[in-house]
C-alpha positions, 0 to 999 in steps of 0.5 A: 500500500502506497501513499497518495492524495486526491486530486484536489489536493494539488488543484487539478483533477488527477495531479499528485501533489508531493511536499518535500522533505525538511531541507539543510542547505544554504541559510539563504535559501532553506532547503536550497541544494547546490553547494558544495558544503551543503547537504541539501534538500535534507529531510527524513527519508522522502519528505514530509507527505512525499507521495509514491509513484503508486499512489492512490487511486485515481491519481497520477502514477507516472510523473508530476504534472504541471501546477502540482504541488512543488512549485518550491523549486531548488534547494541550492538554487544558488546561483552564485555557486555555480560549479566551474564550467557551468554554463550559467546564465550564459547559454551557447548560440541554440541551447535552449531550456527543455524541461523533462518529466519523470518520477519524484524518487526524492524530495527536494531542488537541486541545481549543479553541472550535469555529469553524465555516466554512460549506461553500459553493463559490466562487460562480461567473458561469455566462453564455454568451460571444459569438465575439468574447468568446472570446479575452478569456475564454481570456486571462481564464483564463490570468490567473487561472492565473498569480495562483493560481500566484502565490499558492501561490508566496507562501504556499510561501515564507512556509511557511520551513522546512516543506519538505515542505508547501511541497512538497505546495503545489509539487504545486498549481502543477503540477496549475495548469499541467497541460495537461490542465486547460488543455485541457479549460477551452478545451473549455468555452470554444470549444465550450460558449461558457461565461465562463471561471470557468463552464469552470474549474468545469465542467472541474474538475467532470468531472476530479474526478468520473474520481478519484471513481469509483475505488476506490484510495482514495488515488487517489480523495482526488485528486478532492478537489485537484482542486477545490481547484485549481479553488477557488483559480481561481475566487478568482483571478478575483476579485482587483484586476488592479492588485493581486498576490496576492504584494503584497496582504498582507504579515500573516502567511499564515495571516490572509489564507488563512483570510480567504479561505476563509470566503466565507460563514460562519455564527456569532457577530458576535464570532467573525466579528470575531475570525476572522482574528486568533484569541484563544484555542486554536480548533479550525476545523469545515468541510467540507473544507480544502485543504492551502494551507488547512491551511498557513494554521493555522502562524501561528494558535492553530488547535490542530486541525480537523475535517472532514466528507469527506477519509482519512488518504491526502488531501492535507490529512491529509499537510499536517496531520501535516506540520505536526502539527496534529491532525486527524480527517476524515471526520465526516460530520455535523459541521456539523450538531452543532456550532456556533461557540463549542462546547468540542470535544476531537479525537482524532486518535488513534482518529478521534472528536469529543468535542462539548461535554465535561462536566468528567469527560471533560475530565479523562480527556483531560488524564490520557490527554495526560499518559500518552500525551505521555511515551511519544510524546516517547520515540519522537520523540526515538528516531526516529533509532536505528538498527533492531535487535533486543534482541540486536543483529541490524540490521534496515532500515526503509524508507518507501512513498511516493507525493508527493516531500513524503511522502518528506521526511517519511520522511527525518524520521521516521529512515527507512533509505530509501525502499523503495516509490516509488510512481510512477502518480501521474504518469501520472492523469488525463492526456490525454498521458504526463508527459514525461521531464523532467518525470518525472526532476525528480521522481525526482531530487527524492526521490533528492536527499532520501533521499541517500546511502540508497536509492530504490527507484523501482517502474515505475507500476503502472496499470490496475486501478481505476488508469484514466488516460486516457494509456493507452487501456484497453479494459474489463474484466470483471475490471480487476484481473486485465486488463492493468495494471501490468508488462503494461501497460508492455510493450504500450506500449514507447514510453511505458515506455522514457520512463519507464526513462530517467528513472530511468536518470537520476534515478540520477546524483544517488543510490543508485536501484534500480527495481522492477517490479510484478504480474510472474508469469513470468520473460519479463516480468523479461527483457523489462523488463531489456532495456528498461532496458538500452537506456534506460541505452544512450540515456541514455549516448548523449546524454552524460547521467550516470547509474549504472553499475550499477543494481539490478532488482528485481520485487515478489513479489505474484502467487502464481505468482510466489511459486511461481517464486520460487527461479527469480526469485531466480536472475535478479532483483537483489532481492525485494519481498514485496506483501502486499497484493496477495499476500493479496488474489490467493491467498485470492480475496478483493478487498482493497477489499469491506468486507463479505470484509475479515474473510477477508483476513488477513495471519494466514493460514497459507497467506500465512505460508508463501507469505512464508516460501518468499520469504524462504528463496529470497532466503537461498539465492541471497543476494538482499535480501528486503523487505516493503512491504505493510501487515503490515510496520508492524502492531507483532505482524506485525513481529515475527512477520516478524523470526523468519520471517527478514525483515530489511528492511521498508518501511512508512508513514513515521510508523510507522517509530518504533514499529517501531523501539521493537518491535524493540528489546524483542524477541530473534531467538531469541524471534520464530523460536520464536513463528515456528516455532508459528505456522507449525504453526497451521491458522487466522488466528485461531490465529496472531493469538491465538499471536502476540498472548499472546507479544508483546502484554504486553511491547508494552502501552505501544505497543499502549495509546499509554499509557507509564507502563502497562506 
């Protein structure tokens, strides 16, 4: 689940509207980037209120449109440090500014020089191997695991405090060592007689191409580690045997990282030159980066980047806002429209690239830095206020997370909690289940870092466009509709009581509830219940610690569950509103089609009253009622969520600020009396326009990403 915003919120039907995050930059203009001692358009993790790429229903997924939220253009839009050999304001005869869309994959502005990286692959032998040579390629391989490993452990530790990106890097090591790679290299090896390097990249090839395919955008971005992975093997054949990767280097990470990455790169002698040591504010073009290559800008004046593939749900994304460098993914032509040594502005706010600005645009961006850095240091700086209304009434504010570095970032973007814990991600692309320990390292990895508050842990929701080969799942005609989720967990009891005892430990070291999925009758809680009574009971037996108590809750996303619910409220220990899928599944419209996003609007009276059904069943029964779909982050949503009763929400971690800040200018009283009218509307569109005339003045700031606006 992905956070969005309605199409109001931005003041045009379908436009994404994405604050940005609290910036450190140039006390001239705050959030401004472009410095070379400033780190720029800092902000925890992806803004304040930032949005995804895969946001709510309805809105935009592919690029900022124009007059969406962030007119606040450049942190470090500072002209006076200009990089040398900039082109400035001093543009060449026929230059001219083109402005490029593509993703907000990290929040803030940039200007600096363009250096481009050419989008060449590793090279790689593609030779045949005798019998006898097989053994000697195989060891060849593990070789090349080891220094990759090495490697990442370097650049980890030389990250210092940046936890949460050591973390992203520690799931690198872990895809290293996964034995599914291991396996299908050694097919490559013994069955194809292909050298080592040609197996690692055919193997990493064919993985790749399984994540590709599906449609869950998130789950789709793997496909792009996964060559990352296979990239980094590649280089590790090539390193001195006598040599270290550890010992090699002891510069800064971020010099040999990007040594590294240009194989072959197309630009000015005196750029090539000074590439490893940059001397003024740079912005790097490329095809694509890894998050050990995002990593490697910390000790550079690499102010932002740009690149031609990746959403704001890839890897690098996550390492860009970790380390708050802005970034736009998802320009699809970049390499082709700019060359090293152009003036570029990113806007990691609305997803655009300013290619060559004129000295009109150039002013515009350092004005919109200044406006936008006051109210982005406001939010920063409030992150870790308690969530409650203008009179008082507290309310939660959780974080949906998928990746132990995601629920780090949550904790620092002053989250309540981790209200969706997202657990497939252990189980794709896998010839064998994760183990039980491999599982509750994990667990307890994040329960460690949220505690004392709570870790909602949901049972992996798989199946669907989710194939993992763990699970031999038969086709569909309908995936979406087959056997996924709870469904599937019960069909394998071995593989899902694992997956219980994990948790049942995990519980030891924090406050753990555990959710369930895609339920739709009272027997599916029942049979996960008695699971989960006999996981605890096995745990126990082994002399192992865990909870005595441990909450069991089910995710309201079925509309027969929405139906029952009064019923699930009697048995469950709590509920969580899916609206995702709730919308998706009541009004019949696939939340992944483009072309019917426009009809699945959270608006939509019909899912108002399904929410508010929810909400009062869980008052009556005294069961906590949360909401962890994209609607809980969208500022008007919010509100209208908080008269309808709501009082815990889950959302993106960065859009944890704005919420914050929302709810703090608004009374219960004035959210239940715009609740009650639009609760009497027949249309989305009704309730949008209804929300939007009594919120939207009152939230122009947060709406517009300009502070001194209201």
């Amino acid at each position: 689940m992905t956070s969005g915003r309605s199409a109001l919120s931005a003041g045009a039907p379908g436009d994404h509207a994405v604050p940005a995050d609290a910036a450190r930059g140039d006390p001239g203009a705050p959030g401004a980037r472009g410095d070379p001692g400033a780190s720029g358009a800092r902000g925890d993790p992806g803004a304040p209120g930032a949005r995804s790429d895969s946001g709510a229903p309805g809105a935009r997924s592919d690029s900022m449109p124009p007059g969406a939220r962030g007119d606040s253009m450049p942190p470090g839009a500072r002209g006076d440090s200009m990089p040398p050999g900039a082109r400035g304001d001093s543009m060449p005869p026929g230059a001219r500014t083109e402005t490029l869309r593509g993703i907000s994959g990290s929040p803030g502005v940039a200007i600096g020089a363009a250096v481009v990286i050419g989008g060449h692959r590793t090279d790689h032998p593609r030779r045949r191997v005798s019998s006898s040579e097989i053994g000697a390629e195989l060891e060849r391989f593990e070789t090349a695991v080891e220094r990759a490993q090495d490697e990442l452990r370097d650049m980890a530790k030389r990250l210092g405090d940046h936890r949460a990106e050591a973390s992203i890097l520690e799931a690198y090591l872990l895809m290293l060592g996964d034995e599914a790679l291991a396996d299908a290299v050694r097919r490559q090896v013994l069955e194809e007689r292909r050298c080592a390097e040609w197996a690692v990249a055919t193997a990493c090839e064919a993985i790749a191409g399984r994540f590709a395919a599906l449609d869950d955008p998130y789950l789709r971005e793997r496909s792009h580690d996964v060559m990352f992975v296979g990239e980094r093997l590649l280089r590790a054949f090539t390193l001195p045997p006598q040599e270290p990767p550890s010992s090699r280097d002891t510069g800064p990470l971020s010099t040999r990282s990007l040594i590294e990455l240009q194989n072959s790169i197309a630009m000015p002698a005196t750029f090539g030159a000074a590439l490893p040591r940059f001397s003024g504010p740079t912005i790097l073009i490329a095809h694509d980066l890894s998050p050990a290559d995002t990593a490697a800008m910390v000790d550079e004046p690499v102010v932002g980047f740009v690149t031609e593939v990746g959403t704001r749900t890839s890897h690098t994304s996550i390492m860009a806002r970790a380390l708050e460098i802005p970034a736009v993914v998802g320009v699809s032509d970049v390499l082709q429209r700019v060359i090293t040594g152009d003036v570029v502005v990113i806007d990691g706010l609305r997803g655009t690239v300013i290619v060559r600005p004129g000295p009109v645009e150039l002013a515009e961006a350092r004005a919109r830095a200044e406006r936008y850095g006051a109210l982005a240091k406001e939010l920063s700086e409030s992150r870790h206020r308690a969530a409650e209304s203008k009179d008082g009434v507290k309310v939660s504010l959780r974080a949906n997370v998928e990746l132990p570095a995601e629920a780090i970032l949550a904790r620092d973007q002053g989250a309540d909690g981790i209200g969706l814990y997202r657990t497939e991600f252990l189980y794709i692309d896998r010839t064998s289940p994760p183990s039980e320990d491999q599982q509750f390292e994990i667990f307890r990895a994040v329960v460690e870092a949220l505690r004392p508050k709570p870790v909602t842990l949901r049972t992996f929701d798989i199946g669907g466009d989710k194939f993992v080969s763990t699970f031999q799942v038969p086709p569909e005609m309908n995936p979406m509709l087959g056997l996924r989720a709870v469904r599937l967990a019960l069909s394998r009891p071995d593989v899902f009581l694992e997956h219980l005892r994990a948790m049942v430990r995990a519980s030891a070291f924090g406050d753990v509830r555990i959710m369930i999925p895609m339920v739709a009758g009272l027997g599916e809680l029942r049979q996960v219940r008695e699971l989960l009574r006999r996981a605890q009971e096995q745990v126990r037996a082994r002399g192992q610690p865990c909870a005595d108590e441990i909450p069991l809750g089910v995710m309201i996303e079925v509309p027969a569950a929405a139906i029952m619910v009064d019923h699930f409220a009697r048995e469950a220990a709590f509920l969580s509103l899916g609206t995702n899928d709730l919308i998706q599944y009541a009004l019949a419209v696939d939340r992944t089609s483009r072309s019917l996003a426009y009809l699945a609007s959270p608006f939509d009276p019909s899912i108002l009253r399904l929410i508010t059904k929810v909400i009062r069943a869980g008052q009556e029964y005294g069961r906590p009622v949360s909401l962890c779909g994209a609607m809980a982050s969208d500022p008007l949503a919010a509100l209208l969520l908080l008269g309808l009763g709501l009082r815990d929400f889950s959302m993106e971690a960065a859009a944890i600020p704005e919420i914050k800040e929302t709810l703090r200018r608004v009374t219960v009283a004035e959210a239940e009396a715009v609740a009650a009218e639009a609760l009497a509307c027949t249309t989305a569109e009704e309730v949008e326009c209804c929300v939007a005339a009594a919120f939207a003045p009152g939230l122009y700031d947060l709406l517009t990403g300009e502070r001194d606006a209201r």
